[in-house]
C-alpha positions as CSV (number, residue, x, y, z in Angstrom):
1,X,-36.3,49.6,-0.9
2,X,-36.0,47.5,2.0
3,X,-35.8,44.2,-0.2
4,X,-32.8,46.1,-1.8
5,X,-30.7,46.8,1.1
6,X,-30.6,43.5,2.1
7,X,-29.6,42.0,-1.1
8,X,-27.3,44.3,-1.3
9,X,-25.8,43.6,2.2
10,X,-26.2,40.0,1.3
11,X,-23.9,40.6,-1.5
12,X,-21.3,43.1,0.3
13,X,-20.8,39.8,2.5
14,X,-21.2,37.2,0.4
15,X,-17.9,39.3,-1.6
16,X,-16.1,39.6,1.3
17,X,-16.1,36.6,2.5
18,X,-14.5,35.2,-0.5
19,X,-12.1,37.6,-0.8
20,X,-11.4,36.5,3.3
21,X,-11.0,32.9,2.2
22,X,-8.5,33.8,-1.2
23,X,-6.7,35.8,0.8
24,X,-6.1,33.1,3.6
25,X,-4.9,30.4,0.5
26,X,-2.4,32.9,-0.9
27,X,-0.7,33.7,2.6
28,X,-0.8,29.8,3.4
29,X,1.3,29.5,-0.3
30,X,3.1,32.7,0.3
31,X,4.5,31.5,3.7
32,X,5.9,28.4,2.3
33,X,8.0,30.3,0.1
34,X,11.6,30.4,0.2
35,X,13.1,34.1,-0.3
36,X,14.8,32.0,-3.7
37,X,11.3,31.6,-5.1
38,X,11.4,27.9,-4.2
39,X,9.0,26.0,-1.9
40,X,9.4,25.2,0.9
41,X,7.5,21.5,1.0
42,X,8.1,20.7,4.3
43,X,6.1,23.7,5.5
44,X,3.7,23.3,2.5
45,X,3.0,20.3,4.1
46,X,2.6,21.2,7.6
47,X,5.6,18.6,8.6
48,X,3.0,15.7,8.3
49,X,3.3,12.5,6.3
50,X,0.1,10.7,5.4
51,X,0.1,7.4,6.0
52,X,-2.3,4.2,6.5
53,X,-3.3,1.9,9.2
54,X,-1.2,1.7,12.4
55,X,-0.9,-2.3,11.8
56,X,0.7,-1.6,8.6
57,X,4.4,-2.9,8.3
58,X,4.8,0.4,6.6
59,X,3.4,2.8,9.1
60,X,6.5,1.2,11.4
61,X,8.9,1.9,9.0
62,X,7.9,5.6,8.6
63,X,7.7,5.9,12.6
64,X,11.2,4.5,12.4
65,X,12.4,7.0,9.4
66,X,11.0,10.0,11.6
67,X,13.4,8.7,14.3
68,X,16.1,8.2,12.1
69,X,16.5,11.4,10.1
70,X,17.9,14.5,12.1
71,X,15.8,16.5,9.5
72,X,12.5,15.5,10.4
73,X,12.8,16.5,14.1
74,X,8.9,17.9,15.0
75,X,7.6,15.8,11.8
76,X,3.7,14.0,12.7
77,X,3.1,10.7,10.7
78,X,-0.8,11.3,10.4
79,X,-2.3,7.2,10.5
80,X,-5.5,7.4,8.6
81,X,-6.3,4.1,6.1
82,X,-5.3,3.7,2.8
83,X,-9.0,4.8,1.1
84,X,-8.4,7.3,3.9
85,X,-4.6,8.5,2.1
86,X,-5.9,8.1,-1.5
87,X,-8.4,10.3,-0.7
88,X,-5.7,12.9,-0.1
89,X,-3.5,11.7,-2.5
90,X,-6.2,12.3,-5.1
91,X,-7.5,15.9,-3.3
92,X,-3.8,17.0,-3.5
93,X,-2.9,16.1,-7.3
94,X,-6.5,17.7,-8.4
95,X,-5.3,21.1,-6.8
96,X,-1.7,20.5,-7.4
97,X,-1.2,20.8,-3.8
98,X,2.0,19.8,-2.0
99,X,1.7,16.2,-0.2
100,X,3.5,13.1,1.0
101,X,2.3,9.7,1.6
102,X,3.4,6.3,2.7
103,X,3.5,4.4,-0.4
104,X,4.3,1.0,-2.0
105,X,4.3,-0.8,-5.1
106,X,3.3,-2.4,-6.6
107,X,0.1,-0.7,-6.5
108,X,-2.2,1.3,-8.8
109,X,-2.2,4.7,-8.2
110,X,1.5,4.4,-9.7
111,X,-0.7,3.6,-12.9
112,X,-3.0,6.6,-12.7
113,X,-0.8,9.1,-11.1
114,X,2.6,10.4,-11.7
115,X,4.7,9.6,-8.6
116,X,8.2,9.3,-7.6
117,X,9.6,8.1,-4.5
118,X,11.8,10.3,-2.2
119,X,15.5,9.0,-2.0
120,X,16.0,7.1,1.0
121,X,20.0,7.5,2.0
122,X,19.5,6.2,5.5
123,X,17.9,3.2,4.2
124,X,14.8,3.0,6.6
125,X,12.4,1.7,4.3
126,X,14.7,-1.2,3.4
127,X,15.2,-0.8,-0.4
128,X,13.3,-3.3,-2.9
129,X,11.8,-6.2,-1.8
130,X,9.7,-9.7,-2.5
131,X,6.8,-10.8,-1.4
132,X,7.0,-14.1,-0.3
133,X,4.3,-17.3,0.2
134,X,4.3,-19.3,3.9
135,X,2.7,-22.3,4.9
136,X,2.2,-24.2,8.1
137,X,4.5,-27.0,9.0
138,X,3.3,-30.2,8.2
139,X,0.8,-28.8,5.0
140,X,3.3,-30.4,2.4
141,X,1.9,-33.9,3.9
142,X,-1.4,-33.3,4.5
143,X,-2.0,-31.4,1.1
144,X,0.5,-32.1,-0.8
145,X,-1.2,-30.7,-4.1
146,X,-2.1,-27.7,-2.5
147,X,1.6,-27.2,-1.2
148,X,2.8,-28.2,-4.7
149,X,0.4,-25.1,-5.9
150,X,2.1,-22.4,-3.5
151,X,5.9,-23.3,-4.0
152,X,5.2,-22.7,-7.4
153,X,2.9,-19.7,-7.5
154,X,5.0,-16.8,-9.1
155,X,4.5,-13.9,-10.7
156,X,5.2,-10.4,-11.4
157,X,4.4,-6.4,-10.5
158,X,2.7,-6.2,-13.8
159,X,0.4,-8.9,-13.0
160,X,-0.2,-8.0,-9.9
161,X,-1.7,-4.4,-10.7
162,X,-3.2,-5.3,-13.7
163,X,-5.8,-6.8,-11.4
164,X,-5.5,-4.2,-9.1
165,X,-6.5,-1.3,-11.8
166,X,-9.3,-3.5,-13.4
167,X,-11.0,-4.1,-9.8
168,X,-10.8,-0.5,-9.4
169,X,-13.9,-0.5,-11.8
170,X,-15.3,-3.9,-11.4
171,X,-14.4,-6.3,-8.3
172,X,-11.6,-7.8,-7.0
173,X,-13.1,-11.6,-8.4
174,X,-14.1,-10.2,-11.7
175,X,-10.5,-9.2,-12.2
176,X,-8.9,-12.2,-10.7
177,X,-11.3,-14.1,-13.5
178,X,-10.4,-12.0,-16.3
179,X,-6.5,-12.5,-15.6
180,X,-6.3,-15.9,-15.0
181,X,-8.4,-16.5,-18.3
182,X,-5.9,-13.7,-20.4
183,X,-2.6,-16.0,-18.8
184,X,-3.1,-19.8,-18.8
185,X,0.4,-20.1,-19.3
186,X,1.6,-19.1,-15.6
187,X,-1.3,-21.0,-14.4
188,X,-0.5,-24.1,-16.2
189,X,3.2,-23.7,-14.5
190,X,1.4,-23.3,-11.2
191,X,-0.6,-26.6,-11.7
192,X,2.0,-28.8,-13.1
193,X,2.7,-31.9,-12.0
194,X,-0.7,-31.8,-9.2
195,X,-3.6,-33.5,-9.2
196,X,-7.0,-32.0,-8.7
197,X,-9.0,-33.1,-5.2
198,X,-12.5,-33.2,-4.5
199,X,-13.7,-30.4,-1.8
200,X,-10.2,-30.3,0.3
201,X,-10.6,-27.5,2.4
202,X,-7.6,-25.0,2.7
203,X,-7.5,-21.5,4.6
204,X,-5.3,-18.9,3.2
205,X,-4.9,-15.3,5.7
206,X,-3.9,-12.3,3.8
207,X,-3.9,-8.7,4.8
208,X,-6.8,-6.3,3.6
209,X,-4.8,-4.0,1.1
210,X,-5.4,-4.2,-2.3
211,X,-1.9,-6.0,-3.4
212,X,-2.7,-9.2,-1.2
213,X,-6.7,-9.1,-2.0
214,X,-5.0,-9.1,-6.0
215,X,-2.7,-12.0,-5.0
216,X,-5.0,-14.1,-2.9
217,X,-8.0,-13.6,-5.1
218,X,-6.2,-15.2,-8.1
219,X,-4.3,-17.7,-5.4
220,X,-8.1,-18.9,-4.4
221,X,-9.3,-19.5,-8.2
222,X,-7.0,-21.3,-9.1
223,X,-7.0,-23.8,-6.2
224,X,-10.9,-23.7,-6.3
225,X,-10.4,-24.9,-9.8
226,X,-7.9,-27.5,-8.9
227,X,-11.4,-28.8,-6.2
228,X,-10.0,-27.3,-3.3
229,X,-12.7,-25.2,-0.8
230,X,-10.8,-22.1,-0.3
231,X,-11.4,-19.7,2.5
232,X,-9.6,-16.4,2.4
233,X,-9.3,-14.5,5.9
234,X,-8.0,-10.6,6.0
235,X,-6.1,-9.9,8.6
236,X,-3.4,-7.7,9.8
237,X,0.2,-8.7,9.2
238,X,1.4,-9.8,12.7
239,X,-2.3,-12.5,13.0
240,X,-0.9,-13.8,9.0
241,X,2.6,-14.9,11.0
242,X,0.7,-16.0,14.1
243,X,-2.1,-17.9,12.3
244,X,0.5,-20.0,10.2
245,X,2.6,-20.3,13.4
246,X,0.2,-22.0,15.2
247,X,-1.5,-24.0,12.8
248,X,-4.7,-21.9,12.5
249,X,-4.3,-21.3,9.1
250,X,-2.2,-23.4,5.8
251,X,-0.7,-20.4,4.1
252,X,-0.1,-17.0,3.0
253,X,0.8,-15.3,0.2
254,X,1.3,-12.0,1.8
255,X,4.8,-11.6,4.1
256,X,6.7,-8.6,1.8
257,X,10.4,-9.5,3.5
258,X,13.4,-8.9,4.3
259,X,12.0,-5.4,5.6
260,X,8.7,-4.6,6.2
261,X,7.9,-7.4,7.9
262,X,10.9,-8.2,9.3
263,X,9.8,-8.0,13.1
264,X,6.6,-10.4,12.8
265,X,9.3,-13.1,10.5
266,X,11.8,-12.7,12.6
267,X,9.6,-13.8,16.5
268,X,7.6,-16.9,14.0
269,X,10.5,-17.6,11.4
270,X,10.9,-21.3,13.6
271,X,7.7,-21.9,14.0
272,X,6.9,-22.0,9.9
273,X,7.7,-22.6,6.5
274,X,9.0,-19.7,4.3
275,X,8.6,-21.3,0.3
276,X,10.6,-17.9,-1.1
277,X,9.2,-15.5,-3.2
278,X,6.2,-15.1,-4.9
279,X,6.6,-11.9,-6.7
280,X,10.2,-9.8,-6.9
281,X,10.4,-6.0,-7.3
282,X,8.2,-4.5,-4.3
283,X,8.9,-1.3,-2.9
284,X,7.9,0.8,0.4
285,X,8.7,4.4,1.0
286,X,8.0,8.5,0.9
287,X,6.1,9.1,-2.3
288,X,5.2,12.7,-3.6
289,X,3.9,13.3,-7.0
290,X,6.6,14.3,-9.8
291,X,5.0,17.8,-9.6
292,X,6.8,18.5,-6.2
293,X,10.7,19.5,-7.0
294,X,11.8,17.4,-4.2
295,X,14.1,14.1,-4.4
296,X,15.1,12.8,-1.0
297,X,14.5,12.7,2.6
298,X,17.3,14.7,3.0
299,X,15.9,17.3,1.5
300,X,12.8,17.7,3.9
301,X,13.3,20.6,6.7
302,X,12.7,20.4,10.3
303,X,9.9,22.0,12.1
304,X,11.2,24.7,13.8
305,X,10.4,25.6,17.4
């Protein structure tokens, strides 16, 4: 009889406590409800944006937007890392949970998720962009194959991700490998008119996301092929301008201009050599999934008190 009781408190507690922790989750959704019936994201969302590292070009520009829209007065940018922000990205579109992000493209989780970007009338985030290749001055002497390599490496968003989804569920070098292999053609552009060199070495610096380890992955293969000893450095974007600046390292695929890194191009823009773009069509921003019935900045609400 004893034995019973306690089950049967066990169970009395185990029930309420659930009930407790439904009941929080409904008032949470209930309070971020509009008396139209509409949400209200803002609240939904507790005012925060999630964004990724603090060195990240990006996580200035949505420091900047919070300073630049009236609207998001009392509005936290919440710096994590980008595993950190996918994480939450992912946790969020599993419940169908409210959530914005600083995002870019290209980038895969525009492949596996549905996303939009919020409307950006201020123009904070700087509209579409390129990403563009640097070198160090003096490298078109010293290497002038390798130099010959860079001004003409080009290519496009589609690329780019396509490397970035297959590494997802192999490796960044398996990819790089498989794409270079399944497009010749752009590599035989890349390659024309150089001639291959026996153990050169060259040092490219990139930044650790997942566009630039695509880029500078394939970037390394093909110069490996072409007999160069390639060593790639991750670092964060200010170090990429500085190391080319001052001769530390030859290139970098990486600088995404005219916005994002506009700060770090603008104090070492004498001091190198900007070969143009390597890719067009790159994007930063607010990013929500299509779910969310939301379409601009403007359409965010300020914390109140």
């Amino acid at each position: 009889m004893l034995n019973f009781n306690w089950k049967k408190l066990i169970l009395i507690t185990m029930v309420s406590v659930m009930f407790f922790i439904v009941g929080c989750g409904n008032n949470n959704t209930e309070s971020s409800i509009n008396e139209d019936g509409s949400t209200n994201y803002s609240k939904a969302v507790d005012y925060t944006i999630i964004g990724i590292e603090p060195g990240a070009g990006i996580t200035q520009q949505a420091k900047e937007t919070l300073e630049e829209y009236e609207n998001l007065a009392g509005w936290e940018l919440q710096e994590s890392s980008t595993a950190g922000m996918l994480a939450e990205l992912e946790n969020a579109i599993k419940n169908k949970d409210p959530i914005i992000i600083t995002g870019w493209n290209p980038h895969y989780k525009f492949s596996q998720y549905d996303l939009k970007y919020l409307e950006d009338p201020k123009g904070s985030f700087g509209g579409e962009e390129s990403i563009h290749t640097i070198v160090r001055k003096g490298l078109k002497e010293d290497m002038p194959n390798a130099y010959k390599i860079l001004n003409q490496f080009h290519w496009d968003v589609k690329d780019m991700e396509s490397v970035m989804l297959e590494a997802q569920e192999t490796s960044f070098e398996e990819a790089a490998k498989n794409w270079i292999k399944a497009n010749q053609d752009k590599v035989t552009q890349w390659i024309k008119d150089t001639e291959p060199v026996n153990g050169k070495s060259i040092e490219l610096v990139s930044t650790p996301w997942d566009t630039e380890r695509a880029s500078s992955e394939v970037l390394k293969q093909v110069l490996e092929k072409q007999g160069f000893n390639v060593k790639v450095t991750p670092v964060d974007p200010a170090v990429v301008f500085q190391a080319i600046a001052d001769g530390e390292a030859d290139a970098s695929q990486a600088p995404w201009l005219p916005s994002t890194h506009k700060p770090f191009y603008e104090k070492y823009k004498d001091d190198i050599v900007d070969l143009g773009e390597n890719l067009k069509g790159t994007r930063t921003g607010l990013v929500v999934p299509t779910y969310m019935n939301i379409d601009s900045i403007d359409d965010l609400q300020p914390k109140d008190g």
